[in-house]
PDB file of the backbone (N, CA, C, O) and the ligand in Angstrom, with CONECT records:
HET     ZN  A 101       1
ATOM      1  N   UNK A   1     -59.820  -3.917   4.485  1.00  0.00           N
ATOM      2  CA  UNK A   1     -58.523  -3.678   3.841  1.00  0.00           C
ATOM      3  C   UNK A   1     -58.638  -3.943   2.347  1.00  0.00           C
ATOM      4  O   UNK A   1     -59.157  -4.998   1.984  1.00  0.00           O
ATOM      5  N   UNK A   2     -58.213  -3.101   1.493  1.00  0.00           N
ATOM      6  CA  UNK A   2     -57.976  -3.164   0.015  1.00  0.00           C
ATOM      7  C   UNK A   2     -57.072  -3.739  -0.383  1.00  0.00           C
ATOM      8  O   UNK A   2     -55.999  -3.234  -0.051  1.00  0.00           O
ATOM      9  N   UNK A   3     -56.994  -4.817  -1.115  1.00  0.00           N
ATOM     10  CA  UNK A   3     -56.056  -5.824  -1.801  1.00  0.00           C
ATOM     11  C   UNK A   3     -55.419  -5.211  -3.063  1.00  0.00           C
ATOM     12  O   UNK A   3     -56.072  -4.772  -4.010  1.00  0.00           O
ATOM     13  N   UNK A   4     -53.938  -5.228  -2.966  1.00  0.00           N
ATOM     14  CA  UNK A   4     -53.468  -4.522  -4.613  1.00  0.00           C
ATOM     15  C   UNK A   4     -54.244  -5.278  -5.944  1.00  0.00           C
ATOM     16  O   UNK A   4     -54.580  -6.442  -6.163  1.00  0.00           O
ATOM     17  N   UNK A   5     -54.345  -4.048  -6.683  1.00  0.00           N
ATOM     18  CA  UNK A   5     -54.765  -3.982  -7.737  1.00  0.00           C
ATOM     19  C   UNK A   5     -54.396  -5.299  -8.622  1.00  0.00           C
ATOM     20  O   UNK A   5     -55.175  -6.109  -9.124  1.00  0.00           O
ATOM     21  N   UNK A   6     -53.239  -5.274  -8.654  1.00  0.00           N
ATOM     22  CA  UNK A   6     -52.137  -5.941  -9.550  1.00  0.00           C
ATOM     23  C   UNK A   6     -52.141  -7.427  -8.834  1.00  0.00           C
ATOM     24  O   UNK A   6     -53.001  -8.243  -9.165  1.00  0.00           O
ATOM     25  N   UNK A   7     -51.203  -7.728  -7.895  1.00  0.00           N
ATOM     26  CA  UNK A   7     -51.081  -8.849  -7.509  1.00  0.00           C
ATOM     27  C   UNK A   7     -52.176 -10.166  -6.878  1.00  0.00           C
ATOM     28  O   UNK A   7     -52.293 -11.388  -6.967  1.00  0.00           O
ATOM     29  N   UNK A   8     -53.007  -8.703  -6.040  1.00  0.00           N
ATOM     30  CA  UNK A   8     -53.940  -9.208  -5.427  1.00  0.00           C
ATOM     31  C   UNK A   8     -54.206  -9.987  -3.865  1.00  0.00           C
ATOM     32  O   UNK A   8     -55.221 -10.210  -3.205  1.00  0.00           O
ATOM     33  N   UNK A   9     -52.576 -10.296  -3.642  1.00  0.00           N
ATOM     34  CA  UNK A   9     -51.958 -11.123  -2.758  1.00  0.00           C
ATOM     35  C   UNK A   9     -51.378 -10.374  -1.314  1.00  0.00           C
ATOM     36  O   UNK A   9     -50.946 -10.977  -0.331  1.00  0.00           O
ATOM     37  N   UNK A  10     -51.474  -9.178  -1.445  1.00  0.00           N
ATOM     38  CA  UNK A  10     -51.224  -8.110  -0.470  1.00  0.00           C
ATOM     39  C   UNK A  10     -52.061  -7.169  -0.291  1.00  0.00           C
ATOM     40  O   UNK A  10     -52.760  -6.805  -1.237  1.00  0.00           O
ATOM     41  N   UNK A  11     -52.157  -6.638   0.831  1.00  0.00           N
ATOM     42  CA  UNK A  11     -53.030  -5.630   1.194  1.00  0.00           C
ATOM     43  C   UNK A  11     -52.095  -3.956   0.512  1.00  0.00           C
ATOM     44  O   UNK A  11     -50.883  -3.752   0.580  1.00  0.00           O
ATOM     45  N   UNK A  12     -53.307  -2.884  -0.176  1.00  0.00           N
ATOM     46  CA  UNK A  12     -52.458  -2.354  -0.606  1.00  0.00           C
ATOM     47  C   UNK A  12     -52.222  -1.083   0.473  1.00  0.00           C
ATOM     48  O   UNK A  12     -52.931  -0.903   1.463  1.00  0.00           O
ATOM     49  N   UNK A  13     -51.015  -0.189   0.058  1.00  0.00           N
ATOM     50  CA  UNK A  13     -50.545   0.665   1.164  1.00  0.00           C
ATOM     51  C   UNK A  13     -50.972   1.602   0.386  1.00  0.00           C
ATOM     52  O   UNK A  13     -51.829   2.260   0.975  1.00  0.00           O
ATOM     53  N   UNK A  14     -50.659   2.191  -1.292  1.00  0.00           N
ATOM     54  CA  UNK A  14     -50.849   3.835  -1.464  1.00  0.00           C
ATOM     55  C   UNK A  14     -52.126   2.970  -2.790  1.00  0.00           C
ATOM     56  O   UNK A  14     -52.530   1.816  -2.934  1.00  0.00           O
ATOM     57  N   UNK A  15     -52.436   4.590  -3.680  1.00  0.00           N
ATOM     58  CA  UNK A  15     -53.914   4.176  -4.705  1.00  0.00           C
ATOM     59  C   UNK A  15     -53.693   5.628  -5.383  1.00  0.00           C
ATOM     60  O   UNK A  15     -53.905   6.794  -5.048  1.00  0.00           O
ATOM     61  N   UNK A  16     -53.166   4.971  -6.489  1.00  0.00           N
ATOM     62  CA  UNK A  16     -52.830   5.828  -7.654  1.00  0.00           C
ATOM     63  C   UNK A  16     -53.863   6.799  -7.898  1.00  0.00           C
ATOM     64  O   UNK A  16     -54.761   6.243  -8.529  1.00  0.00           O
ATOM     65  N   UNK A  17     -54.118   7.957  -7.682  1.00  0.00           N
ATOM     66  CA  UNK A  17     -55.549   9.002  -8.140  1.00  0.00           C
ATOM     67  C   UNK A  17     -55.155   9.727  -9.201  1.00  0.00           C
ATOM     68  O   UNK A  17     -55.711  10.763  -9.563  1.00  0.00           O
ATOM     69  N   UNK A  18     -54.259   9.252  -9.695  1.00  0.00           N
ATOM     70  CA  UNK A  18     -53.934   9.485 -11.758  1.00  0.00           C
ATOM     71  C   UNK A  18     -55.176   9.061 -12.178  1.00  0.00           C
ATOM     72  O   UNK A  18     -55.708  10.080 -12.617  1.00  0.00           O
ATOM     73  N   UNK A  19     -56.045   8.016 -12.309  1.00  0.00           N
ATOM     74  CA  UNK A  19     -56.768   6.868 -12.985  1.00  0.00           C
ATOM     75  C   UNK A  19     -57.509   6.968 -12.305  1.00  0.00           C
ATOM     76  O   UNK A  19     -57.317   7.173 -11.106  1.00  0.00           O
ATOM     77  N   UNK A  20     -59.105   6.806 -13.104  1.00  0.00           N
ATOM     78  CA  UNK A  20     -60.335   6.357 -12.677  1.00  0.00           C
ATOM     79  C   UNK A  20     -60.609   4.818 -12.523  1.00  0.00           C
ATOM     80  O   UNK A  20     -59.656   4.103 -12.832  1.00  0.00           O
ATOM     81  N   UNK A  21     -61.413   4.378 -12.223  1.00  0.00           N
ATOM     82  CA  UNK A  21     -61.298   4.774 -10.432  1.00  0.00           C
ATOM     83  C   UNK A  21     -59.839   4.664 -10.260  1.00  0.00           C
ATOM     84  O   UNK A  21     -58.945   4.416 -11.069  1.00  0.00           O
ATOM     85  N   UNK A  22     -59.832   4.927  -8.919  1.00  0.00           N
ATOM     86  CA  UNK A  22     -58.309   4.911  -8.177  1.00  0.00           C
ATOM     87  C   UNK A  22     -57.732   3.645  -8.212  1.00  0.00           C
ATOM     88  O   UNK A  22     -58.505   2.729  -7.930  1.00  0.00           O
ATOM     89  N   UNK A  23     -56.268   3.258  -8.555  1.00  0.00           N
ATOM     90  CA  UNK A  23     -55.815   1.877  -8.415  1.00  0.00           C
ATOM     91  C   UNK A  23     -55.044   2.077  -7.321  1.00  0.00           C
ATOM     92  O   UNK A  23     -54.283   2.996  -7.020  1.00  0.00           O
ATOM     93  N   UNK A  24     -55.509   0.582  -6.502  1.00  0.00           N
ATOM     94  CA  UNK A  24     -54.709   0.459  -5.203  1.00  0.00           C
ATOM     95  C   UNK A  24     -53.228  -0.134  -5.958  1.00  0.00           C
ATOM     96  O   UNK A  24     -53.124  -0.220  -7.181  1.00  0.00           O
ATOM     97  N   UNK A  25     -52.314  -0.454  -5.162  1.00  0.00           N
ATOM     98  CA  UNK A  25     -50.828  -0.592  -5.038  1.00  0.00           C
ATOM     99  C   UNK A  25     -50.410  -1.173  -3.981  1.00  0.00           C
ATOM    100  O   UNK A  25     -50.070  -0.293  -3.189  1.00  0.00           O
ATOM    101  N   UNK A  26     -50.169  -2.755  -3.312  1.00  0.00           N
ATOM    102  CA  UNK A  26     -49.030  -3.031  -2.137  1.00  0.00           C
ATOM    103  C   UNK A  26     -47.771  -2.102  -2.600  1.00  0.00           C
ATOM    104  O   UNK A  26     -47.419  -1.415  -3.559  1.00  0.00           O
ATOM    105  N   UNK A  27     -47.242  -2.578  -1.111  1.00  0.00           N
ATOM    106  CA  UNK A  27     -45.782  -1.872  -1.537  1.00  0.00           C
ATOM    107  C   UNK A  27     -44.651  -2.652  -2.502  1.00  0.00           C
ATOM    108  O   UNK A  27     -43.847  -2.030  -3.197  1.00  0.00           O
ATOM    109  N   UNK A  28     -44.707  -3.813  -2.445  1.00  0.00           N
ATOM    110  CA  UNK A  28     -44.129  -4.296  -3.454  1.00  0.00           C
ATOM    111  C   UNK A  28     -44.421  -4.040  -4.997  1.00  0.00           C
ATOM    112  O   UNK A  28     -43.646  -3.975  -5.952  1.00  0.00           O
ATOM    113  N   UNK A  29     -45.653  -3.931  -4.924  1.00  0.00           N
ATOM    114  CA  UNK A  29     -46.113  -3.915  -6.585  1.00  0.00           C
ATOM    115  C   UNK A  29     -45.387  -1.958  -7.379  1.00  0.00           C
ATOM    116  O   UNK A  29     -44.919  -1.549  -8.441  1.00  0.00           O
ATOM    117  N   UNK A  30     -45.774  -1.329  -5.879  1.00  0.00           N
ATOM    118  CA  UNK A  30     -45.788   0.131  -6.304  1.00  0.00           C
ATOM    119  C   UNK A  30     -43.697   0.411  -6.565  1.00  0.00           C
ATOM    120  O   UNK A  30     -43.032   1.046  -7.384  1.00  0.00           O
ATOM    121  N   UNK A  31     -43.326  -0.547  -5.253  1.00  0.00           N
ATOM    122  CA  UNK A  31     -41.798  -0.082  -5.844  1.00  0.00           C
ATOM    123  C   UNK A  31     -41.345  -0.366  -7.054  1.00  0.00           C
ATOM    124  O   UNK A  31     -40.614   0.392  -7.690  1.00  0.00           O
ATOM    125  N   UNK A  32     -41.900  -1.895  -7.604  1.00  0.00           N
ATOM    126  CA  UNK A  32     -41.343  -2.589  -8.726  1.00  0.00           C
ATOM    127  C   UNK A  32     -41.739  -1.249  -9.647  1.00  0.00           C
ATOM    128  O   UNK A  32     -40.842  -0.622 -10.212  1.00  0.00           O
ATOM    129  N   UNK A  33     -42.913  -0.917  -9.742  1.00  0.00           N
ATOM    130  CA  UNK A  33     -42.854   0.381 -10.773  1.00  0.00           C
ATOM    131  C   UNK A  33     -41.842   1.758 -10.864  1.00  0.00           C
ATOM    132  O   UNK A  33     -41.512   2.427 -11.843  1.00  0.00           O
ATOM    133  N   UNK A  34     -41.506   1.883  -9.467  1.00  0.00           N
ATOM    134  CA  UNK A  34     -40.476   3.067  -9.378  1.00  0.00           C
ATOM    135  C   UNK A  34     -39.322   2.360 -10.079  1.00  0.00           C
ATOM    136  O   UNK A  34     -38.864   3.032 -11.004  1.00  0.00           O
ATOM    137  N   UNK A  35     -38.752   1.225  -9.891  1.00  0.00           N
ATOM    138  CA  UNK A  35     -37.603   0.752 -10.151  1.00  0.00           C
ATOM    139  C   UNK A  35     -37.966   0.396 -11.820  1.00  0.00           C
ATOM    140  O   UNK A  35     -37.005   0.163 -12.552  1.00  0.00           O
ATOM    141  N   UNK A  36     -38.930   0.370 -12.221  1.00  0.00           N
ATOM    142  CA  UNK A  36     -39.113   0.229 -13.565  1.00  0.00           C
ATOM    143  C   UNK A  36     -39.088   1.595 -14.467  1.00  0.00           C
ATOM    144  O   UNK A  36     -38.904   1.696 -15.680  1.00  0.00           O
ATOM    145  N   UNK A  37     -39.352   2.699 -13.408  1.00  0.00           N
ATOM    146  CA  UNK A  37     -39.020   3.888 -14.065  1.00  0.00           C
ATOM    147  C   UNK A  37     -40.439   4.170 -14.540  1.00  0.00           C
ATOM    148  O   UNK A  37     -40.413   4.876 -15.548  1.00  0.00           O
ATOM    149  N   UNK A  38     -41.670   3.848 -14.143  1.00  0.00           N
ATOM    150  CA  UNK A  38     -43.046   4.637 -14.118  1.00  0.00           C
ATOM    151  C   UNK A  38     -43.864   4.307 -12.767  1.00  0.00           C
ATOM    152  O   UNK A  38     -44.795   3.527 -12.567  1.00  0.00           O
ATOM    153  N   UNK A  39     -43.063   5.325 -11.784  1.00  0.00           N
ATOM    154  CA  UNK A  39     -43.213   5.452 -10.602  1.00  0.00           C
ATOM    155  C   UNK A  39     -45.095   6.157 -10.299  1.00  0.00           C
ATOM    156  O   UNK A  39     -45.521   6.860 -11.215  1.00  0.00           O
ATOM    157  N   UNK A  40     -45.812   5.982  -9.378  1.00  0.00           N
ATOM    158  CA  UNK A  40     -46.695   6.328  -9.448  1.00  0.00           C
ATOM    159  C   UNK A  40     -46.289   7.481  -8.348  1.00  0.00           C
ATOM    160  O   UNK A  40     -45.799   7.107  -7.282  1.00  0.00           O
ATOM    161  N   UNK A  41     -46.528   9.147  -8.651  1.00  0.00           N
ATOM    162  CA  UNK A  41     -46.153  10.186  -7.913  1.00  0.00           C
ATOM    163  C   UNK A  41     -47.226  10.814  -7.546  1.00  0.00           C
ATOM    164  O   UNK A  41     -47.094  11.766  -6.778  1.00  0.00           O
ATOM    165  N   UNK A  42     -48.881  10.330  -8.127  1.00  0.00           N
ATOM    166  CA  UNK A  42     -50.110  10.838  -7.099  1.00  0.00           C
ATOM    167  C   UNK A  42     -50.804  10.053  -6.536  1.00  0.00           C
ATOM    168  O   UNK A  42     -51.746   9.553  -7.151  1.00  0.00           O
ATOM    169  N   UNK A  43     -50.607   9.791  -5.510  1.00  0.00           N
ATOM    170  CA  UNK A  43     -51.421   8.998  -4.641  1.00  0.00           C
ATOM    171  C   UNK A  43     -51.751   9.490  -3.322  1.00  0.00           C
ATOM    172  O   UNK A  43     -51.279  10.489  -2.778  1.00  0.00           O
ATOM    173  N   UNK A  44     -52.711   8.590  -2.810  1.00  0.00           N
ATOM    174  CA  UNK A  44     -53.035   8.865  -1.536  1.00  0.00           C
ATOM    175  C   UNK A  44     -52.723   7.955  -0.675  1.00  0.00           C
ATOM    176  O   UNK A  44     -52.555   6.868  -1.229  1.00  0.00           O
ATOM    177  N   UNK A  45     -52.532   7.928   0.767  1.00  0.00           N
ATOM    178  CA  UNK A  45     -51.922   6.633   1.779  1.00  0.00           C
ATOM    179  C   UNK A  45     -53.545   5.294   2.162  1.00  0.00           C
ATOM    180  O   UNK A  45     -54.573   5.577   2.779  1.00  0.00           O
ATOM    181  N   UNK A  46     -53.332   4.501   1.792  1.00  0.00           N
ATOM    182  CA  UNK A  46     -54.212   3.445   2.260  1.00  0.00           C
ATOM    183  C   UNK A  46     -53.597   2.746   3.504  1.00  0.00           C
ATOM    184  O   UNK A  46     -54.355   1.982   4.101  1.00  0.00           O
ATOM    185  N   UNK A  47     -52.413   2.885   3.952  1.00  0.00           N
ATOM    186  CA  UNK A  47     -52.289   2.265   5.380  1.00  0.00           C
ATOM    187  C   UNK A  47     -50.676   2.669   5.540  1.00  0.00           C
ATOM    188  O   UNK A  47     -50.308   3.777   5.151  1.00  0.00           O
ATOM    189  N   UNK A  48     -49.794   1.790   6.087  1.00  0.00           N
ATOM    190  CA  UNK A  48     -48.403   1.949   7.123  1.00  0.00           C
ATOM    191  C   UNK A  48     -47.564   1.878   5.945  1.00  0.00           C
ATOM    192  O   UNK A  48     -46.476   2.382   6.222  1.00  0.00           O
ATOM    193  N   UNK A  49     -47.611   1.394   4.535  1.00  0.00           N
ATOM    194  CA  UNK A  49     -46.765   0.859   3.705  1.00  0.00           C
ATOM    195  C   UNK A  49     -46.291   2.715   3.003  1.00  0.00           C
ATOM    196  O   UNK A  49     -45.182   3.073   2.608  1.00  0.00           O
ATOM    197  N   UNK A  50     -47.196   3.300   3.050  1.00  0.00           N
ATOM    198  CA  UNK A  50     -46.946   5.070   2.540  1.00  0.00           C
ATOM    199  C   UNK A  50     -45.273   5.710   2.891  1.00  0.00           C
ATOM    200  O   UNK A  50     -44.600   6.362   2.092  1.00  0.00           O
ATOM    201  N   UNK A  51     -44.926   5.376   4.080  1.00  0.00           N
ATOM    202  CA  UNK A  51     -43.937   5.962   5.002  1.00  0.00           C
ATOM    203  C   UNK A  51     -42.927   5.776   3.735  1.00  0.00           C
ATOM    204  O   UNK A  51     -42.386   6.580   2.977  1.00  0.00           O
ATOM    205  N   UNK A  52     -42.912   4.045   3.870  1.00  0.00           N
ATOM    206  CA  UNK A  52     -41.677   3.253   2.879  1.00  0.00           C
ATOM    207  C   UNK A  52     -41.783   3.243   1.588  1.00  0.00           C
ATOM    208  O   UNK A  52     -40.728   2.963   1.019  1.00  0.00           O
ATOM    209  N   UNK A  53     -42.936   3.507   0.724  1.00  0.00           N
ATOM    210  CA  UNK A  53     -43.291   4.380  -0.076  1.00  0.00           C
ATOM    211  C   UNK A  53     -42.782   5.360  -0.199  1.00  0.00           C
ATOM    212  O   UNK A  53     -42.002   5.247  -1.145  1.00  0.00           O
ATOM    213  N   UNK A  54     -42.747   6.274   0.190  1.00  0.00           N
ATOM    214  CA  UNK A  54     -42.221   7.423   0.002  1.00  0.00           C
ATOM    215  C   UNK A  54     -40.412   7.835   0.006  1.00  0.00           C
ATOM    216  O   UNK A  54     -39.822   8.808  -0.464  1.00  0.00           O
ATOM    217  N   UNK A  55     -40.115   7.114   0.451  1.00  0.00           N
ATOM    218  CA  UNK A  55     -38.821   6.710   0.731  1.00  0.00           C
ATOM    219  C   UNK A  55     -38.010   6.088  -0.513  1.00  0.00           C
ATOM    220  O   UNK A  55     -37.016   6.496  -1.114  1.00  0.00           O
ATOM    221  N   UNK A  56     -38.752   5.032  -0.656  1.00  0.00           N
ATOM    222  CA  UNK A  56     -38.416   4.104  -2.111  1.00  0.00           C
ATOM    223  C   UNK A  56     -38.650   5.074  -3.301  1.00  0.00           C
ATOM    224  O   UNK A  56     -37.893   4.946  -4.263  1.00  0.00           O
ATOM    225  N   UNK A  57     -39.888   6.301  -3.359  1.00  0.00           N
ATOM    226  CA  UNK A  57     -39.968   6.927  -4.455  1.00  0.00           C
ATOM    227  C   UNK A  57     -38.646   8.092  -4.466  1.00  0.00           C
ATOM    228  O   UNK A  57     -38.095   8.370  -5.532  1.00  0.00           O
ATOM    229  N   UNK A  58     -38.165   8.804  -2.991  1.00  0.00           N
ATOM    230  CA  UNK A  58     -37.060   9.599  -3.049  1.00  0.00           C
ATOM    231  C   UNK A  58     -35.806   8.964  -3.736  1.00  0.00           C
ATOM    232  O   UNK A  58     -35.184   9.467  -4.671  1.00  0.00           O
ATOM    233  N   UNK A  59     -35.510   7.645  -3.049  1.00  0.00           N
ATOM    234  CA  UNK A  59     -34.157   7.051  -3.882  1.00  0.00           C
ATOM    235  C   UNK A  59     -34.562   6.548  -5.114  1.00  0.00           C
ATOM    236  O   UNK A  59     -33.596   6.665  -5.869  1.00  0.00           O
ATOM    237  N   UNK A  60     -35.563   6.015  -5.736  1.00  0.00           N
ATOM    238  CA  UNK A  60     -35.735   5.298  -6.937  1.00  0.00           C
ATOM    239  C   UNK A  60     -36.072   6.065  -7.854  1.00  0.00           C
ATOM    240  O   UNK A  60     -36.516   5.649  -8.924  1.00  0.00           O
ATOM    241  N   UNK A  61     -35.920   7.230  -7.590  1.00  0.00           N
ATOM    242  CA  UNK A  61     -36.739   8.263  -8.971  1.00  0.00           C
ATOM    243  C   UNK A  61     -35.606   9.381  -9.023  1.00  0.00           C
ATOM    244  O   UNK A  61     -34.922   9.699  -8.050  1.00  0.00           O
ATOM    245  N   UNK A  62     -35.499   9.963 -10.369  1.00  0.00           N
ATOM    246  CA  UNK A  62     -34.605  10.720 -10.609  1.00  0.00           C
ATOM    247  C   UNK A  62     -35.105  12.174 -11.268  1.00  0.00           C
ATOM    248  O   UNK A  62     -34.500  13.211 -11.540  1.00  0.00           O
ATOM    249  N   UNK A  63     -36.769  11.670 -11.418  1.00  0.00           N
ATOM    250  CA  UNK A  63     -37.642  12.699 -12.130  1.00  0.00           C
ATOM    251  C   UNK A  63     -38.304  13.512 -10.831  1.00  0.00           C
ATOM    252  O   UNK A  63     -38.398  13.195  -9.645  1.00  0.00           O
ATOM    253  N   UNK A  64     -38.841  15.039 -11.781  1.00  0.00           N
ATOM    254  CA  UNK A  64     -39.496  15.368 -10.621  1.00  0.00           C
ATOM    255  C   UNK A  64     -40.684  14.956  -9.891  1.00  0.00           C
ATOM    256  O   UNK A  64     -41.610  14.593 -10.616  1.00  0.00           O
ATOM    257  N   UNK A  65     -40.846  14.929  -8.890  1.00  0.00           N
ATOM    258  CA  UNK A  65     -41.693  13.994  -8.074  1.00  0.00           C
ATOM    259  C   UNK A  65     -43.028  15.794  -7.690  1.00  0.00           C
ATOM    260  O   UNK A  65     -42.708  16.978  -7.582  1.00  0.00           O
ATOM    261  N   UNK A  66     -44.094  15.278  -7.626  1.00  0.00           N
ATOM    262  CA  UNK A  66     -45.086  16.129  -7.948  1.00  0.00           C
ATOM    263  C   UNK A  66     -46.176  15.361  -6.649  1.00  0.00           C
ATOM    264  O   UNK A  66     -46.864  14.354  -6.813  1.00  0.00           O
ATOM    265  N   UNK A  67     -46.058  16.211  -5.348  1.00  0.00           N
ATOM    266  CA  UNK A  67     -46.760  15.701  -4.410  1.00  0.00           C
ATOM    267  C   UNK A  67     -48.137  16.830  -4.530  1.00  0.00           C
ATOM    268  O   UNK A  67     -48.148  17.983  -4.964  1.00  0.00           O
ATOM    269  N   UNK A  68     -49.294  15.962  -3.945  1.00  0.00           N
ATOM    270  CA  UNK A  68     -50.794  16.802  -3.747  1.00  0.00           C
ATOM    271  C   UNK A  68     -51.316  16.552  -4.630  1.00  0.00           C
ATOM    272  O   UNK A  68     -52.450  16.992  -4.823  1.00  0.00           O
TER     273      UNK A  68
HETATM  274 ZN    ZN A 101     -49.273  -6.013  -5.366  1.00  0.00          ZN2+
END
């Protein structure tokens, strides 16, 4: 299991493939960014946290969201 990038303290769920290498993301770390308003919109799923991810990016974002 891959530990977020950021916190370190959680296993992460999605991994930003904007950025070399790829940065992992828990789900906590990745919402605080949607709610900060630099939502990460390319990623790929690293485990179960993606679902609620995706969810948190539909209500927390107001920009267009750019999947694939
Ligand atoms: Zn984190």
């Amino acid at each position: 299991m891959t530990d977020c990038a950021n916190c370190h303290a959680a296993p992460a769920a999605i991994e930003d493939i904007e950025v070399e290498p790829p940065r992992p993301w828990c789900l906590g770390c990745a919402t605080a960014l949607v709610r900060a308003g630099d939502p990460v919109l390319r990623y790929r799923s690293l485990g179960e946290g993606q679902d609620e991810y995706a969810r948190v990016l539909s209500r927390g974002s107001t920009a267009a969201v750019r999947f694939g």
